[in-house]
Every structure is written in C-alpha cells, then in structure tokens.
MDAnalysis code that builds the backbone (N, CA, C; Angstrom):
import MDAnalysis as mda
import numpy as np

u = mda.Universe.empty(333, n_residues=111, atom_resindex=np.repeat(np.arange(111), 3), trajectory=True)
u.add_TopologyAttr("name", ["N", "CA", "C"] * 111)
u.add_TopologyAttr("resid", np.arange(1, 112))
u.add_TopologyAttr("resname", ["UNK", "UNK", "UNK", "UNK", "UNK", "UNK", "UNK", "UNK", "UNK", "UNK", "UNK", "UNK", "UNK", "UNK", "UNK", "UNK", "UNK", "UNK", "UNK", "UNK", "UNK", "UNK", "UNK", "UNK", "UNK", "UNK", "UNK", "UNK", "UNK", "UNK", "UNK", "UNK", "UNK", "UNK", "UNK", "UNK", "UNK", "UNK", "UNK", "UNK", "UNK", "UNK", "UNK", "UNK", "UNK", "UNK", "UNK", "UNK", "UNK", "UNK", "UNK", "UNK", "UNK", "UNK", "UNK", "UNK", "UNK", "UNK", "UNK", "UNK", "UNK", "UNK", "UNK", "UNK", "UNK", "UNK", "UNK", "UNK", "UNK", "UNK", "UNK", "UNK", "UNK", "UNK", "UNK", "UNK", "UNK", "UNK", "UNK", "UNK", "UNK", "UNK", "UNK", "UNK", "UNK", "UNK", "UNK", "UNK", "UNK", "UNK", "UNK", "UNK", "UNK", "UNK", "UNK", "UNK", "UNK", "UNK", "UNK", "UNK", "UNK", "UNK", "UNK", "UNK", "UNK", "UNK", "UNK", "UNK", "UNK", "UNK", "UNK"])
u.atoms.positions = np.array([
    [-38.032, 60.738, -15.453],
    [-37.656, 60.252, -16.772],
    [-36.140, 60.129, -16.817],
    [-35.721, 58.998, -17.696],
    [-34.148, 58.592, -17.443],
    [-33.748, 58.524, -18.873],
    [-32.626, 59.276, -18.902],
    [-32.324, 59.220, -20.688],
    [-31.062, 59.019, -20.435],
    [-30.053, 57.897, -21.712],
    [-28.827, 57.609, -22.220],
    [-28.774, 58.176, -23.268],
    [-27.857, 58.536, -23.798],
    [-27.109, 58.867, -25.001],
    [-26.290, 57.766, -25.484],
    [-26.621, 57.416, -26.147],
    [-25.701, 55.956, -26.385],
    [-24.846, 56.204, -28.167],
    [-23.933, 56.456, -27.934],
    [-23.229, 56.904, -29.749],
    [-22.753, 55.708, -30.296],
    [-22.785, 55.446, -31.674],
    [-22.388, 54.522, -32.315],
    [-22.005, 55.242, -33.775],
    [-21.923, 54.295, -34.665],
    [-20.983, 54.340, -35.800],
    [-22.029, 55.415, -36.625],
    [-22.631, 55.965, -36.858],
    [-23.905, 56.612, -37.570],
    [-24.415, 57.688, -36.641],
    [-23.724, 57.974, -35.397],
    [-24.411, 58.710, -34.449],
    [-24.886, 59.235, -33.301],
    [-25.913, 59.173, -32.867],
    [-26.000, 58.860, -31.676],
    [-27.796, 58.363, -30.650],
    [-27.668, 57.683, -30.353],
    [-28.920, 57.333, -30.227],
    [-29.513, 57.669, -28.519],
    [-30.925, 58.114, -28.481],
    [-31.699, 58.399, -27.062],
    [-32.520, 57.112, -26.372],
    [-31.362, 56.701, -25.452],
    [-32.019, 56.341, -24.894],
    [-33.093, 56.766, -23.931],
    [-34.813, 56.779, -23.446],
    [-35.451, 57.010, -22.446],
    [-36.515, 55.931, -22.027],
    [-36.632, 56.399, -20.533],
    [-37.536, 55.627, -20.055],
    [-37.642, 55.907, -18.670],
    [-38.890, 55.671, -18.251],
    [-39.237, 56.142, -16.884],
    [-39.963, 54.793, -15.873],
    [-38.789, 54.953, -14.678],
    [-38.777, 53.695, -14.150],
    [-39.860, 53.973, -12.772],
    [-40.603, 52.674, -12.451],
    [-42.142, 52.503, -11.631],
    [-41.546, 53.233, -10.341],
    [-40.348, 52.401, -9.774],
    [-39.985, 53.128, -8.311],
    [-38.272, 52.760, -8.554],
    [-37.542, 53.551, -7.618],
    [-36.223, 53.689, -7.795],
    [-35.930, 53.919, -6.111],
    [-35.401, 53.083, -5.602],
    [-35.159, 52.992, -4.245],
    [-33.833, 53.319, -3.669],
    [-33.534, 53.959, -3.359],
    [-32.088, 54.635, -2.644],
    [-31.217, 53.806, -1.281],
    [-30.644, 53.350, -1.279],
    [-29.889, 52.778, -0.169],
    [-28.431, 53.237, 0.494],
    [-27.943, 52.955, 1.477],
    [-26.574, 53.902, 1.813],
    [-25.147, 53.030, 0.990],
    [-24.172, 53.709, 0.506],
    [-23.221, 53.113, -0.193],
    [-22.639, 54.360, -1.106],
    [-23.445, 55.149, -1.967],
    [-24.936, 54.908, -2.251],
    [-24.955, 54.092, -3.822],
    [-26.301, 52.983, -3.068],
    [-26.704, 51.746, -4.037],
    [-28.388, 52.040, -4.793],
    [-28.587, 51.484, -5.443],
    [-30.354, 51.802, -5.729],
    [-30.875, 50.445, -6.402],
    [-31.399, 50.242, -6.021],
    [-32.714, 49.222, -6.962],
    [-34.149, 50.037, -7.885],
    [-33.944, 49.013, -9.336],
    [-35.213, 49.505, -9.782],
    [-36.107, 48.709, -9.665],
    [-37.430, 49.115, -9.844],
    [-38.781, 47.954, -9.709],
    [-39.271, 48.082, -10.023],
    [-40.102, 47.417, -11.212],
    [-40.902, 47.598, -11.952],
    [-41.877, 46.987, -11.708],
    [-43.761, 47.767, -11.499],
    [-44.631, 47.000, -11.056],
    [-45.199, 46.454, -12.431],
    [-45.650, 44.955, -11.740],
    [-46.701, 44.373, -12.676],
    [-47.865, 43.702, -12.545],
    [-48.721, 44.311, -13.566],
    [-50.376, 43.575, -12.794],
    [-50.698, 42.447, -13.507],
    [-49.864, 42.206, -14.726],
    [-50.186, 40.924, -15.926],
    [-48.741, 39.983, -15.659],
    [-48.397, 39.724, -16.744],
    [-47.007, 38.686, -16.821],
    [-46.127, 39.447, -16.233],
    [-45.450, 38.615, -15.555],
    [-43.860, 38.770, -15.512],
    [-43.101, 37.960, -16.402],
    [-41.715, 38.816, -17.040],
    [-41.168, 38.247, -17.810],
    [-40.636, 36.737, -16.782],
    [-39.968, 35.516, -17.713],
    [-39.881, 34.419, -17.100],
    [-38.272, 34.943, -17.682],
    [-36.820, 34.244, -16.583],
    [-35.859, 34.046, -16.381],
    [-35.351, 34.402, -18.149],
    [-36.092, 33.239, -18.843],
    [-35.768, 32.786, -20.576],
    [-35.906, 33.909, -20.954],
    [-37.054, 34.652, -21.023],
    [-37.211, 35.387, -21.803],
    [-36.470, 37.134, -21.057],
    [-36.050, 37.050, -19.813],
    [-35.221, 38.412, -19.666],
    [-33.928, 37.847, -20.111],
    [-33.657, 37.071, -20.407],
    [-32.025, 36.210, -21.160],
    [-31.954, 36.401, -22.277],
    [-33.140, 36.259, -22.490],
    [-33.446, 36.297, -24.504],
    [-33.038, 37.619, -24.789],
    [-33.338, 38.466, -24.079],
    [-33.786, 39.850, -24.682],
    [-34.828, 40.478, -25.013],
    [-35.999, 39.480, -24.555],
    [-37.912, 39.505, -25.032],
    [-38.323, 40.671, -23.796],
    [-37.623, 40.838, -23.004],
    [-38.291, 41.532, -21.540],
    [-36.980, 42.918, -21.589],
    [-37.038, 43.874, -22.142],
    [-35.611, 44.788, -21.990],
    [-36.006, 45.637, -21.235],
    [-37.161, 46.233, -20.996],
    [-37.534, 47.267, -20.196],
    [-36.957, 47.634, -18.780],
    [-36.442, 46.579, -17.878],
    [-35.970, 46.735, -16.656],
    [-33.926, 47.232, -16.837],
    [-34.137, 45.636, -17.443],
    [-32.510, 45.939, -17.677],
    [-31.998, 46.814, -18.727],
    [-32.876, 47.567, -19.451],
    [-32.507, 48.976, -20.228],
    [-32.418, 50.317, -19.106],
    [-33.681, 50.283, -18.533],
    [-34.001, 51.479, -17.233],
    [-31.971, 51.043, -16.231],
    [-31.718, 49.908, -15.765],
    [-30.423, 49.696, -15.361],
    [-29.764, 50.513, -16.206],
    [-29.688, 50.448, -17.350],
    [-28.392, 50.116, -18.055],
    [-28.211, 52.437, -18.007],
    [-29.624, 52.795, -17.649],
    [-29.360, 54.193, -18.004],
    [-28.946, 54.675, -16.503],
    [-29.762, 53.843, -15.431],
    [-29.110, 54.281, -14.328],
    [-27.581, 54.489, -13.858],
    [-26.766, 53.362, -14.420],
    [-25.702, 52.864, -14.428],
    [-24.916, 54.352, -15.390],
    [-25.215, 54.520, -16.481],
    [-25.150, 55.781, -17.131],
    [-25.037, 57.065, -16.580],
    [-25.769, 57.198, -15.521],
    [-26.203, 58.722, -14.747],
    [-27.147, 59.550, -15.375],
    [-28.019, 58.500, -15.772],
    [-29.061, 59.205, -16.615],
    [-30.799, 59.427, -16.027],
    [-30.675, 59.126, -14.569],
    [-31.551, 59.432, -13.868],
    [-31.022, 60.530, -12.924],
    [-31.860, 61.556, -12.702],
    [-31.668, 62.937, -11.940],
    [-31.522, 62.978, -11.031],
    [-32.457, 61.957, -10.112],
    [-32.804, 61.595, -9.141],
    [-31.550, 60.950, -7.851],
    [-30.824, 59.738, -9.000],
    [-30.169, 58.873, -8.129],
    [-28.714, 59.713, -8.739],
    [-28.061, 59.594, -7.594],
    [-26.527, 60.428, -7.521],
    [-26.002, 59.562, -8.833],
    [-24.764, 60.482, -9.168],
    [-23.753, 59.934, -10.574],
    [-22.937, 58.655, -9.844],
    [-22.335, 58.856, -8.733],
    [-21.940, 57.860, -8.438],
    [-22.652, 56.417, -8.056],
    [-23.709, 56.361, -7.604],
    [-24.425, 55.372, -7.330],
    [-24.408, 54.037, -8.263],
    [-24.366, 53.103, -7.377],
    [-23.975, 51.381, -7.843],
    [-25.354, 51.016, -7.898],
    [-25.864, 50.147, -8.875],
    [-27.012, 49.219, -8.944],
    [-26.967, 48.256, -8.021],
    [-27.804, 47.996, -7.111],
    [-27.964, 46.936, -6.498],
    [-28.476, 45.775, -7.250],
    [-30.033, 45.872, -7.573],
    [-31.124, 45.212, -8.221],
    [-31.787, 45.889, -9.023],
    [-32.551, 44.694, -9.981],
    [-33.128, 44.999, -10.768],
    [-34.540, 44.187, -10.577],
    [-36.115, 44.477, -10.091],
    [-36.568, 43.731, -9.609],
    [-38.311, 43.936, -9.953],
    [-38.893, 42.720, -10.532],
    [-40.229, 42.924, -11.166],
    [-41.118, 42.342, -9.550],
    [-42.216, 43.424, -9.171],
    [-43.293, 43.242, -8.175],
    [-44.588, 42.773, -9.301],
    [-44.932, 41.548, -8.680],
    [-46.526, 41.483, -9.158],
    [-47.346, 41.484, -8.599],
    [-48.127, 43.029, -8.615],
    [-49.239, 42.961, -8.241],
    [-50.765, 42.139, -8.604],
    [-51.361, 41.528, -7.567],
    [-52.661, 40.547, -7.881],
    [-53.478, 40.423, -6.890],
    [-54.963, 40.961, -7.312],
    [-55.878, 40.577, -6.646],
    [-57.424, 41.497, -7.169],
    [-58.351, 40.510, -6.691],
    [-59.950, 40.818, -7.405],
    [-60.181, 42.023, -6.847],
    [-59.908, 42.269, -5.396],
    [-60.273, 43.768, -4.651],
    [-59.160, 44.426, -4.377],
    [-59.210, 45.601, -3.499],
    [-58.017, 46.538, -3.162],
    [-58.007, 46.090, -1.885],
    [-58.603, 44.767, -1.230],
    [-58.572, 44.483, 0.009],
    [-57.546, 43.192, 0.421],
    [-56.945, 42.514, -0.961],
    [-56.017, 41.901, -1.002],
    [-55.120, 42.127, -2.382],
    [-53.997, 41.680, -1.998],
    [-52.737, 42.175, -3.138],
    [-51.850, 41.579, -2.455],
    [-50.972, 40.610, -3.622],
    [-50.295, 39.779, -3.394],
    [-48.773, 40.202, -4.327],
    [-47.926, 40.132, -3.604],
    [-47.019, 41.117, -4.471],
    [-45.452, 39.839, -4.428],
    [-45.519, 39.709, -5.946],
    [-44.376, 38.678, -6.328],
    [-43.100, 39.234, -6.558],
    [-41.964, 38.769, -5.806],
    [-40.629, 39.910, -6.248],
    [-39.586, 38.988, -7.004],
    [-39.464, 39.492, -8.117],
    [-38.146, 38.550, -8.802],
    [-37.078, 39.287, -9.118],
    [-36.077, 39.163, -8.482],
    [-35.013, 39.799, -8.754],
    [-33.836, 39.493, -9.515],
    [-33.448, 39.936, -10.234],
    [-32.443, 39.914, -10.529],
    [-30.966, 40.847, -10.849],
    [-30.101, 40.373, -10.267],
    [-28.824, 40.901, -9.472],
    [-27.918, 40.789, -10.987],
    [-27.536, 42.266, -11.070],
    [-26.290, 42.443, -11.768],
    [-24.532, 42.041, -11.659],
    [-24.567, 41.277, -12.604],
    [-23.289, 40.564, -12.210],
    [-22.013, 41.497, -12.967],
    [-22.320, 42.439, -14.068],
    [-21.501, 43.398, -14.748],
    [-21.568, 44.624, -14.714],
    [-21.186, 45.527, -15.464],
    [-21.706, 46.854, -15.470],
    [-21.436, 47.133, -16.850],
    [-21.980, 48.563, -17.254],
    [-21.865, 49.425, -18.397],
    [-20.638, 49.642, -18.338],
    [-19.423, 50.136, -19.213],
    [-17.858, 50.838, -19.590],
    [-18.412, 51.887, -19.031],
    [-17.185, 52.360, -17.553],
    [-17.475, 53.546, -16.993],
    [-18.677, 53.903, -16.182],
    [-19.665, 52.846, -16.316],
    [-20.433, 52.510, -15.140],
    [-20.211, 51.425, -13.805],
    [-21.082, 51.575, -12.631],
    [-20.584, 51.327, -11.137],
    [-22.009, 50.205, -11.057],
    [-21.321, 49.151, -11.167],
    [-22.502, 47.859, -11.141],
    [-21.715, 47.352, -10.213],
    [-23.384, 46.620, -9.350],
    [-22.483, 45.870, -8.371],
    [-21.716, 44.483, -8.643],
    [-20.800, 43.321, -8.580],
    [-20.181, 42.785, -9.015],
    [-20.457, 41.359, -8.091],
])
C-alpha cells in the first residue's frame, strides 16, 4: 500500500493506493503496472484525467510513499498490461506505456 500526504489550503489530504506490480531496476529506477482484464484507458482519456489510477500510484511513488521502492528512486514507466483470453491456456498481454516527461516538486522523474 502507497500513501501521499498531499497539504493544501484547508489541510491536508491522504493520498492511497496499492499498485498491481512495481518493478525495480538498477539506477535505482522502477516501473508501475497495472494489470487489466477489461478496458484499457485510451491515450484521450489518461490526458483527460478519466483514467488517474496509474498516474496517481506514480505521482505517490515519486513522493516516497511506497515502502518498498527506495526514497531515492526515479520513475521509469508507467504501464497498463492487458490481460485476455477464454482459457488459462492462452493470454495475450497488451503493454501501453507511458513515459514520464516531469516530476512531482522534490520528486526524481525521469526527464
């Protein structure tokens, strides 16, 4: 489970959320991935703001709000798998990624 604290004018607000898999790389970098067995959000709608779930789970990583991945650690990716298929004897797995071009104030995004 990954929690932000995010303060504003009234307070302070919790961010949480618990991300599908969180992958570790040397640097140290990490990708999140979120599996999916129905829709994937489309390009528009993670732009819109209709799909926040991935790039919120970022935005806490970036934070140091996962236990797991070191304080210093840079986001690599942010990346939806779709899982599909009638049996467990095929599964077809769709990867859409998308690459952070900014970071959080005081967070380590890759650039």
């Amino acid at each position: 489970m990954g929690k932000l604290l995010i303060p504003y004018d009234a307070g302070e607000f919790l961010l949480t959320a618990r991300a599908d898999r969180i992958d570790l790389f040397s640097g140290p970098e990490a990708e999140i991935i979120d599996y999916k067995t129905g829709h994937i959000p489309t390009d528009i709608e993670i732009k819109g703001g209709f799909a926040p779930q991935l790039p919120l789970e970022g935005a806490i990583l970036l934070g140091g709000g996962f236990s797991v991945v070191p304080t210093a650690c840079c986001l690599k990716n942010l990346s939806y798998w779709g899982l599909y298929g009638r049996n467990q004897d095929w599964i077809r797995i769709i990867a859409i990624t998308l690459t952070l071009r900014a970071s959080l104030p005081g967070g380590k995004g890759k650039e």
